[in-house]
N, C-alpha and C positions, 0 to 999 in steps of 0.2 A: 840794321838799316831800316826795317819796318818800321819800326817802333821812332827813329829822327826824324823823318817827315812828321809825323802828327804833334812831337812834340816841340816842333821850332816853329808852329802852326800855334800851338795854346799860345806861345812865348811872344808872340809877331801882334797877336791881336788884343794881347797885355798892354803893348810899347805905342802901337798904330791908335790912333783917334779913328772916330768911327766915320765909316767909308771909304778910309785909305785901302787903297789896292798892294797888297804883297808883289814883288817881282817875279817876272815871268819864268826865272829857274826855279825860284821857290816851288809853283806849282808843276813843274816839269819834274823837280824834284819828289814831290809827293807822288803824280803817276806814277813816274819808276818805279816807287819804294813798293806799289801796291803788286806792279806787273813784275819784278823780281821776285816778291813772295811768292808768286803763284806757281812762277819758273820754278823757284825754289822748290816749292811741294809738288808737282809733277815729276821732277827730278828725283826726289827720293822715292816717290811710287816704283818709279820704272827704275831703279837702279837696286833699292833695298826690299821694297815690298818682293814678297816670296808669293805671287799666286795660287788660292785654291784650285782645287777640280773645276773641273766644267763642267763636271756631270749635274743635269739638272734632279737633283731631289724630288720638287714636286711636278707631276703631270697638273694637264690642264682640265681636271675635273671639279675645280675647286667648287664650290655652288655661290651663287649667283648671289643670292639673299645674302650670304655669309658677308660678301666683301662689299655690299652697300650698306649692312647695317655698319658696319666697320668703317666704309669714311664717312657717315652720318655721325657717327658716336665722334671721329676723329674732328671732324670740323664743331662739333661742340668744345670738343674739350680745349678750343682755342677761346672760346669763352671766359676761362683763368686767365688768361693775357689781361683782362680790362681790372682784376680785383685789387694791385698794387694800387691804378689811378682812383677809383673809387674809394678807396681806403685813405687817399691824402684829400679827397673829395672832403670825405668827413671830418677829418681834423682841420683844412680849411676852413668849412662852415660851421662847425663849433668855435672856431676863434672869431671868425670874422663877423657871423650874425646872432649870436649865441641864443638862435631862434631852434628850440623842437619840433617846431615842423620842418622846416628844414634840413634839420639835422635827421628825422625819422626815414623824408624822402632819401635823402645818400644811404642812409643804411638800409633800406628797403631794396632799392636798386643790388647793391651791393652783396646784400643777403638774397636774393634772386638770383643773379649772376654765380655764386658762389655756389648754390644748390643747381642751377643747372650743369655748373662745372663737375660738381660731385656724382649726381646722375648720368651724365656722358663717362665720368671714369670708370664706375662702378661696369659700366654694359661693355665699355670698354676694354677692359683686365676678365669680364668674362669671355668677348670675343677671343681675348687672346689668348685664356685658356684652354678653350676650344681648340684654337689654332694648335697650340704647343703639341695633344694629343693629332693632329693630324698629322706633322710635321715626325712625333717621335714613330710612329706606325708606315709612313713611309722608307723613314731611316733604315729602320729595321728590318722592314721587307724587303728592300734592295741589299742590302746586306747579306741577308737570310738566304737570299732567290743567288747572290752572287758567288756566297761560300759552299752554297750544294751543286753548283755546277763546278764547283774543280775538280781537275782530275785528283784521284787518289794519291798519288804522291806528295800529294799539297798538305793533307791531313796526316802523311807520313813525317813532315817538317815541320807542321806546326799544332801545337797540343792543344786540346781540346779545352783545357780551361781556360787559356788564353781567346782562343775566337769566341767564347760563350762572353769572357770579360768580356770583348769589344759590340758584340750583338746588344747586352744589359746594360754594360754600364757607360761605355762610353758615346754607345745612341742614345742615351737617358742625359748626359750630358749634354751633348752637342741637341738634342732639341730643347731641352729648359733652354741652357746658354743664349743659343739664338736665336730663340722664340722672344724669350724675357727681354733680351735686350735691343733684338728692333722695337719691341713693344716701348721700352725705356725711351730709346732714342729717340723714334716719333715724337713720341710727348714731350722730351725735353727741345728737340728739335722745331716744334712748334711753338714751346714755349721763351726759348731764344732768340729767335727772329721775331716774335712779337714784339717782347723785351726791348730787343735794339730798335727797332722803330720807334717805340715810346720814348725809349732813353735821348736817340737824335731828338726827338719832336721837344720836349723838354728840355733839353740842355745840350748842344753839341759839344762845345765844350767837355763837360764834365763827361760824355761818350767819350771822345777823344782817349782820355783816361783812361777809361775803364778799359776801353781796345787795345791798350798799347802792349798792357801784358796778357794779352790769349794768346799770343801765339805760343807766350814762354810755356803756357800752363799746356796746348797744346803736343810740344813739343819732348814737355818732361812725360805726356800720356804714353806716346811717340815709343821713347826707349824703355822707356817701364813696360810698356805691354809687348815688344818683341823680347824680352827678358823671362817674360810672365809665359808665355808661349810657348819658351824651352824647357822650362818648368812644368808649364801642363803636359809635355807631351812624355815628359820622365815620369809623371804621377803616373797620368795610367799605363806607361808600362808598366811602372810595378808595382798598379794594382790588379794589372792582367796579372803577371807574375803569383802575385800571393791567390789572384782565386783559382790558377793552375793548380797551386799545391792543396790548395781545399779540394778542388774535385777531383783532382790523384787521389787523395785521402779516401775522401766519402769512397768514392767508389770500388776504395779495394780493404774496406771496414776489416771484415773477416782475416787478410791478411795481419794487418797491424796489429788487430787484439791476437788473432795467434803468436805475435814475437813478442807482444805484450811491449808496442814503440809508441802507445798512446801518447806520453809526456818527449820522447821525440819527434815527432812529429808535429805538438802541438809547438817546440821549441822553435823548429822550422818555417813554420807559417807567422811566430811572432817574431823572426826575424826576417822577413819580408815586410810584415807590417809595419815593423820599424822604419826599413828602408822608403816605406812611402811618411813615415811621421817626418823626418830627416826634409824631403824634398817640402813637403808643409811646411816646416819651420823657415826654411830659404825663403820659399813666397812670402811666409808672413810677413819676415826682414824686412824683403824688396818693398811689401807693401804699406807698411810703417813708412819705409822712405819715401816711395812714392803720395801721401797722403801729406807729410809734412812740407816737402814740397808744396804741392797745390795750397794747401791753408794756410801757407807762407804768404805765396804770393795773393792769394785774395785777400788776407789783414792787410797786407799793403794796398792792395786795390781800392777798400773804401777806406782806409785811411789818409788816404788823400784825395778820394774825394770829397770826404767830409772835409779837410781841410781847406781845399779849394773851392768846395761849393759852400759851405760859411763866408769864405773871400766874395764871393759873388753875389752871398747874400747881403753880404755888411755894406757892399758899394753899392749897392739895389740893382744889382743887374740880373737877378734871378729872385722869386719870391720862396720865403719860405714851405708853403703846401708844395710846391714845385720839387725843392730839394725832399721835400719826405717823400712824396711819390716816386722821385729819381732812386733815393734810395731805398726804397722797397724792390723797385725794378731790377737796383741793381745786386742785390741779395739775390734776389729769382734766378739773376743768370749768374751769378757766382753758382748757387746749387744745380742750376740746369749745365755748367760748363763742367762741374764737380762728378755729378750722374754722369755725363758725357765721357770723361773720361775713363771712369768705372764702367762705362761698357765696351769701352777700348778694351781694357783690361777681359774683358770676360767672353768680349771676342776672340781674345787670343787665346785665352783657356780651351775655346770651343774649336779653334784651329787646331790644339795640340794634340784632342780628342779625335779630333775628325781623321788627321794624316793616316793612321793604321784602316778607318771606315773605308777612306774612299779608294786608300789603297786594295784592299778585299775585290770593294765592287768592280773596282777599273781591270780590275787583272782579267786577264784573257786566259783559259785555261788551255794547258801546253796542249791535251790532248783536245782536240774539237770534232764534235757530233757532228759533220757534215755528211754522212752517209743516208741514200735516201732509200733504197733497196729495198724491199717490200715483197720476195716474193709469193704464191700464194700456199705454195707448198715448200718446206724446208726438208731435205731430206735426212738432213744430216751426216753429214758427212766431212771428218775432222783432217786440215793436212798439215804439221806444223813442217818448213820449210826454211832448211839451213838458216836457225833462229839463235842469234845471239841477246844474250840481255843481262843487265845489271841494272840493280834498284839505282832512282834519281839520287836519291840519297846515299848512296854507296855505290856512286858510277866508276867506282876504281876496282870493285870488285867483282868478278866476272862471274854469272849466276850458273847461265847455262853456255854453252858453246858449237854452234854448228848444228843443232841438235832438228832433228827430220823424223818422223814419223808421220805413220795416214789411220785414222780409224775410220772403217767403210760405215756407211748407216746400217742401224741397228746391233749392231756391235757393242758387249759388254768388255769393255777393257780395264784391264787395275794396272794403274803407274806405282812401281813396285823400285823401293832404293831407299839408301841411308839416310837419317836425318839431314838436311841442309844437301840433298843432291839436285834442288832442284823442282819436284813434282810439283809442289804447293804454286811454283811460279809459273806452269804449263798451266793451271787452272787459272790464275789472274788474269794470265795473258790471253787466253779463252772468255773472259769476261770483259775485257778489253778496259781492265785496270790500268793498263802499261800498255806502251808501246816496246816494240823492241827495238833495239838498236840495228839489228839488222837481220835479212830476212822478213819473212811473211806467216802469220799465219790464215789460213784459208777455211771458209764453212761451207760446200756444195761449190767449190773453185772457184769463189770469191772473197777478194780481203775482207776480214770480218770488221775495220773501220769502216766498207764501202755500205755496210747495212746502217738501215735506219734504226737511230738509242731504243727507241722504246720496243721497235717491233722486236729485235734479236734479242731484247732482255725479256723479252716476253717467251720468246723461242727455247732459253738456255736458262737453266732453275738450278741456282747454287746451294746445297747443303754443307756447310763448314764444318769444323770441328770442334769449336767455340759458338754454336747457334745464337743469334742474339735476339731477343722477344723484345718487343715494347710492352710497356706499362700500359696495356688493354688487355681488354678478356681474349680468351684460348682461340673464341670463335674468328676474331677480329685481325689475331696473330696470324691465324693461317689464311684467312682472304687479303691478307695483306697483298697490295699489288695487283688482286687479279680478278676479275669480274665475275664475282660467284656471289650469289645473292641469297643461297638459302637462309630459311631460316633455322635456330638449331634450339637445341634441346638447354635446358639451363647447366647441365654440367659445363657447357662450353661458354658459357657467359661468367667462366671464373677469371676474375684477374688475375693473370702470373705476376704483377709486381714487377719493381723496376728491375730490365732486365733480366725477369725470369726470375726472380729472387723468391719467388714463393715456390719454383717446381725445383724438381730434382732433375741433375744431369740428363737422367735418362729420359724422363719426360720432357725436359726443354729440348731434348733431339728429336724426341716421336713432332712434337708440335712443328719443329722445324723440317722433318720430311713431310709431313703431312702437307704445309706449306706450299714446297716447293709441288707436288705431285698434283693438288687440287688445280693446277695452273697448266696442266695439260704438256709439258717440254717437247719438245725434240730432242733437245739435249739436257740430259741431267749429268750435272756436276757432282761427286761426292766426296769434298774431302776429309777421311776419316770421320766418316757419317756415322757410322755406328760404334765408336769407342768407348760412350760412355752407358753401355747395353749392357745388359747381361745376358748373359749365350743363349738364354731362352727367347728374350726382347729380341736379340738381336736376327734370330732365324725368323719371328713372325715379322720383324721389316724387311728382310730380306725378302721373305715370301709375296709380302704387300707389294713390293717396289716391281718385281720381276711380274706381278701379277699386273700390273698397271703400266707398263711400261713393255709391252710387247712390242717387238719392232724398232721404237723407239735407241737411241744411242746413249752411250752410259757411259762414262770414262771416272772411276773411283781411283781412290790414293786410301789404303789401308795397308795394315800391316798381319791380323789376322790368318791367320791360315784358310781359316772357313771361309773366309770373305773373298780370297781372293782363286783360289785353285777354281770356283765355278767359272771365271769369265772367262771369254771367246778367247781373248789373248794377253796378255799379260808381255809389259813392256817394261825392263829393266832400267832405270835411270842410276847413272852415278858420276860425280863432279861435272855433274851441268853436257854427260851425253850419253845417248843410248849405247846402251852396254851390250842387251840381250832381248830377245823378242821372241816370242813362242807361244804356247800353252803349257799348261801346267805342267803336268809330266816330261811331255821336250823337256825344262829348261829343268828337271830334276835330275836330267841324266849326262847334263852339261855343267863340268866344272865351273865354276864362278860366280858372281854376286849373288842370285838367286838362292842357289844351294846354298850358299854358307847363311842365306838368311833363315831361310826353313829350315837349316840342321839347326841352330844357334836358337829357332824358339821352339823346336823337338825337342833338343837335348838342355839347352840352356847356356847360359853364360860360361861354361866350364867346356865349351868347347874350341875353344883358341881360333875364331874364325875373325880373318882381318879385314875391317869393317871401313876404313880409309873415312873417317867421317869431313864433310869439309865445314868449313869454318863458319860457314854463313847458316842460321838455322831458317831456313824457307823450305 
């Protein structure tokens, strides 16, 4: 219907001698056709368009200079609008006067016009590169700032090579994408609307034409880039996917070359890669068809207009420099409708990127830091109270159950029980990794969510059993977190390499109590702190810890004998409840868990002590 008004319009004023008036539904007819399209395309926004986030990307710090040199370059670069008419300027006066002065004058102009178009682009496209880099650095930040505030169980769900994908490659996307292509579109969008104004002022007619089929080319942009979109948003999943498996790999090197799965592994990653070549070859398809298309219908576009505009010339209703300049113009906007649509397309590639981004940033994390509590002294003092819990991700399985205990302040306690009974999740939940599902636990008889993040993490100093170091020197490892400003000697300005990869077991432990101790605690967490010691190591951090930690509360998880027969009390865990609670010798002289653990690593395995292990290894 768009496209019958205009051309019962060419057809009318073919047949009409000049200044007859068309009938009054004629033109009743053509408003409609214009005010349906419009309906039309509001209509598919709100019905098919899938709306992005709201989240605003950029704050309002942009500077000031940046965005006036940028519509100074911009309103230059509308300067190219006049070089089509300039250019049929010249072959006009060449035929007409076939005067070189003349002729010098049009191409002086011309070539002027032309060089300041070129200069407005050049400052132009660096604007924008600028931009791009601003654009890809906020992406990432909010991203970055979005995925460290989840709670722990988020990173229990989702693998780490996956969120690094979306951090690198898919913010590296979505800012070229849509940096490059508002850049594009401006320009072509300035260069279009020039276009059609020239193209009216020279020949309405021949516009007429050329208008009839944009909406098709429109149209086919339309469903080619909601196509395109599904397709991008399959690419980078699985090209999250393949660099999962890359940085599973790297990271556990050692292992692979010990099963000697180098060429499995590499098998693994090239079929992931594959699976992203596969989703490439789709888009190329679509995109092939999507191009034939459009270059279809624009041969046809100036294929009749040259026909019609010869018509117009052969009855002198239009001069020939007129039809060369028309068609100049109308080449511009064939390639500016062309671009236009190619950024449809790469808009949507940048939608398909972005759905996982803005999902990250928008997510609210389950557990929330609302805690303001600050008090000025911690005494520490631990109560866990009839505490049920099971990981998010294996909320069908029941961790611990009812489970109560109190450690008074200054109290050394060892959580002492079977693999998977439990203890390793009494520490989480101390660290307030988790919530439980029910019950409480309590720091000085307050909910330890009711304290403020930074202060209680300041208060409580984890030592794991897996220590993990960043890729900084010894010194840097151990002021991690905490406001100690010495300076140190050069042995401590060694880099341990990534993840500690240059120290040994034991020393990635010594660095990681050292750590946690230079931070002054209330409470020190230790789980299975000293495992990878040897029994000499292990007594001088023992000594250290007890030496520096006077007062202070200490609740460990080891299995040791030495380690544990020194603390105040010693609390038995098994299948997620306290079992047994005492001191050392008490609970030696009491049948059950304890004992058969200290007979079983006195005597060893040969002694038939039943260990009930449960399923879950925490």
């Amino acid at each position: 219907m768009y496209a019958a008004s205009p051309t019962k319009l060419l057809i009318l004023t073919e047949k009409f001698k000049p200044g007859t008036l068309l009938p009054t539904g004629d033109y009743a007819f053509l408003a409609w056709n214009f005010v349906a399209a419009l309906i039309l395309d509001l209509s598919w926004k709100y019905y098919f368009s899938r709306p992005l986030s709201n989240y605003v990307i950029l704050d309002e710090v942009d500077d000031v200079s940046l965005r006036l040199y940028f519509y100074v370059f911009f309103l230059l670069l509308a300067s190219r609008i006049f070089v089509p008419y300039y250019t049929g300027q010249v072959i006009a006066t060449v035929v007409a006067t076939k005067s070189y002065s003349a002729l010098a004058a049009s191409v002086s102009v011309m070539a002027f016009i032309s060089c300041v178009s070129a200069i407005a682009a050049g400052l132009r496209g660096g604007s924008f590169e600028y931009a791009y880099s601003r654009i890809n650095r906020a992406i990432r930040y909010d991203l970055f700032t979005g995925v460290v505030r989840q709670e722990v169980a988020f990173f229990d769900a989702h693998k780490t090579g996956e969120i690094a994908s979306r951090i690198a490659a898919d913010c590296q996307t979505m800012s070229d994408m849509v940096a490059m292509n508002v850049n594009v579109f401006l320009r072509n969008a300035v260069m279009l609307l020039g276009s059609m104004i020239f193209m009216m002022t020279l020949s309405w007619r021949l516009s007429l034409i050329t208008f009839i089929l944009v909406p098709i080319i429109f149209v086919a942009s339309k469903i080619f880039g909601s196509y395109y979109d599904l397709l991008s948003e399959r690419t980078q999943n699985s090209v999250a996917e393949s660099n999962d498996v890359a940085e599973e790999v790297l990271s556990t090197m050692r292992t692979v070359r010990s099963f000697a799965c180098e060429n499995v592994e590499a098998d693994r990653f090239y079929m992931k890669l594959t699976i992203t070549l596969n989703v490439a070859k789709t888009k190329a398809i679509a995109y092939i068809g999507f191009l034939w298309v459009s270059e279809l219908f624009q041969t046809f576009i100036i294929v009749a207009v040259l026909w019609y505009g010869g018509h117009l010339v052969l009855t002198g209703k239009m001069k020939g420099d007129l039809l060369i300049s028309f068609l100049l113009y109308q080449m511009q906007l064939c390639e500016n409708l062309r671009q236009m649509g190619e950024v449809w397309t790469g808009l949507m590639q940048s939608v398909g990127a972005s759905r996982k981004v803005f999902e990250y940033i928008d997510r609210a994390p389950t557990i929330l830091h609302y805690g303001a509590a600050q008090p000025s002294l911690l005494r520490g003092r631990i109560e866990f109270r009839n505490v049920h819990f099971s990981y998010p991700t294996r909320n069908n399985v029941p961790i611990l159950r009812d489970l109560s205990f109190t450690v008074e302040p200054g109290e050394t306690v060892a959580l002492v029980g079977p693999s998977g009974s439990g203890k390793s999740s009494c520490i989480a939940l101390l660290e307030n990794f988790y919530q439980p599902i029910a019950g409480q636990v309590f720091i000085d008889d307050v909910p330890i969510e009711e304290y403020e993040h930074h202060y209680i993490h300041r208060k409580i100093a984890l030592v794991g059993q897996e220590p993990v170091l960043f890729a900084r020197s010894i010194a840097e490892n151990i002021r991690y977190g905490a406001d100690v400003m010495e300076g140190t000697t050069m042995k401590y300005a060694t880099n341990v390499g990534e993840k500690g990869s240059q120290m040994s077991g034991g020393q990635k432990q010594r660095i990681a109590i050292a750590r946690a101790l230079v931070r002054q605690p209330a409470i020190l967490l230790l789980d299975e702190a000293t495992s990878a010691l040897d029994t000499e190591s292990e007594h001088l951090v023992q000594e250290a810890i007890y030496k520096n930690l006077g007062g202070k509360t200490v609740i460990m998880i080891a299995h040791r004998l030495s380690t544990v027969e020194k603390a105040d009390k010693i609390i038995v865990i098994n299948k997620g409840k306290v079992e047994q609670m005492g001191k050392h010798d008490e609970l030696l002289q009491q049948p059950g868990t304890y004992a058969a653990l200290v007979t079983r690593q006195m005597v060893g395995p040969q002694a038939h002590v039943d260990l009930s292990l449960s399923s879950q290894p925490r």
